[in-house]
N, C-alpha and C positions, 0 to 999 in steps of 0.2 A: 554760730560758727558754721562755717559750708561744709557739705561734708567730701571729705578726701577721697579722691581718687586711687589711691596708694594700694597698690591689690598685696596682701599678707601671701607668704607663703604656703600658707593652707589655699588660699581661693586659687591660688596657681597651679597645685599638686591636683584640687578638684577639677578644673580647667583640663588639662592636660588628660586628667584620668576620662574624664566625659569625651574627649577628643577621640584618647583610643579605643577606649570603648564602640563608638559610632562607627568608627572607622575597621573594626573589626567586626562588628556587627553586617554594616555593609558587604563585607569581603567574603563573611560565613553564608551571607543569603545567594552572594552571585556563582558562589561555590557550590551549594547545594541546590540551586535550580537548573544547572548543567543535567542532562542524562546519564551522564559517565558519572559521578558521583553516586546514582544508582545502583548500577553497575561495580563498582568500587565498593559498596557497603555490603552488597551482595556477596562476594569475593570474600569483605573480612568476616561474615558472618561463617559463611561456609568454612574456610581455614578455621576459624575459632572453633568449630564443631569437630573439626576434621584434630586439632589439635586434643582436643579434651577425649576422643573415644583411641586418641594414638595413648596419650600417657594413662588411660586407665590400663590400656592392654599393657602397655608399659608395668605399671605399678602390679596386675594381674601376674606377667612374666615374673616378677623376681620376688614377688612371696613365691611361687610354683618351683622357681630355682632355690630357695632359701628351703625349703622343705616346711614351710609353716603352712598352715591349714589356711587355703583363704576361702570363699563366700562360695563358691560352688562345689567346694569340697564338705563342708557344714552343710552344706543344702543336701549332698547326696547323704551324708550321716545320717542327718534327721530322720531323710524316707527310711530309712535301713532300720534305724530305733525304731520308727513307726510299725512295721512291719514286723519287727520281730517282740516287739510288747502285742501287738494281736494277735500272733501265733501263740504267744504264753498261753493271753488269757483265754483262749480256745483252748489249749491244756490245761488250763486249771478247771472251765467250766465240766471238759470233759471227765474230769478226777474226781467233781463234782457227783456228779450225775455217776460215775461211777463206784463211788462211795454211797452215794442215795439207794444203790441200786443193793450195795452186798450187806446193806443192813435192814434192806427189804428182806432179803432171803433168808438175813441171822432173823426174821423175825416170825417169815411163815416157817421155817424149819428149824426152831429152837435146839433140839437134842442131837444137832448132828454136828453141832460146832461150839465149842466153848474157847472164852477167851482168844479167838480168833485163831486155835490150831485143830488141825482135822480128827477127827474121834475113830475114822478110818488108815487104815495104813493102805497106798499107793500100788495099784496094781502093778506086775511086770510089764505092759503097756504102755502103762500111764507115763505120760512126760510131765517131768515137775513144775509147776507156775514159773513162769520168767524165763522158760528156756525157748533157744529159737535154732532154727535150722544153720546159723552160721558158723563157721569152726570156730573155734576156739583161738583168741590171739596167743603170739608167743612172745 
């Protein structure tokens, strides 16, 4: 038998498809070897840039109007934590060392202090521990 010339609707739809294909192909290249093309990619690249740092400032605005915490308020918290857990532990180390220090002195002068209260009573001079020069609140 010879064989039939008879083109299936599939060899037609692949026909067709390789057609537009070529023909699109062709149009993309004469398209994109133009200069202005350049120019034009250039454009939507910048808008695209110019679009994403409008809607962070966008998304930035309305957590700041909603009163929620966003990323540069966290950030400034953080320093603040930082800052005041190192001023602690500089009072703690200080209470340290100042503890190290009055049990140096319970140790070179044994009989002048028991269980940590004075074996002297307070001259009329003497200002009592913990007191400072500021009035008194009311």
């Amino acid at each position: 038998m010879a064989e039939r010339s008879i083109k299936t609707p599939e060899d037609t739809a692949r026909e067709l498809y390789e057609q537009a294909e070529s023909q699109t192909a062709k149009a993309l290249e004469e398209l994109v070897s133009k200069p202005s093309f350049g120019v034009m990619f250039a454009q939507v690249a910048e808008n695209v840039a110019a679009m994403a740092r409008i809607s962070t400032s966008v998304a930035d605005m309305l957590v700041r109007n909603l009163r929620i915490a966003g990323r540069a308020d966290i950030t400034k918290l953080a320093r603040q934590l930082h800052r005041t857990e190192d001023k602690l532990e500089r009072v703690l180390q200080e209470v340290e060392e100042l503890r190290d220090e009055l049990t140096a002195e319970r140790v070179r002068a044994p009989g002048s202090a028991r269980n940590g209260s004075r074996s002297e009573e307070p001259a009329a001079g003497d200002v009592p521990a913990g007191a400072d020069d500021r009035p008194a609140s009311r």
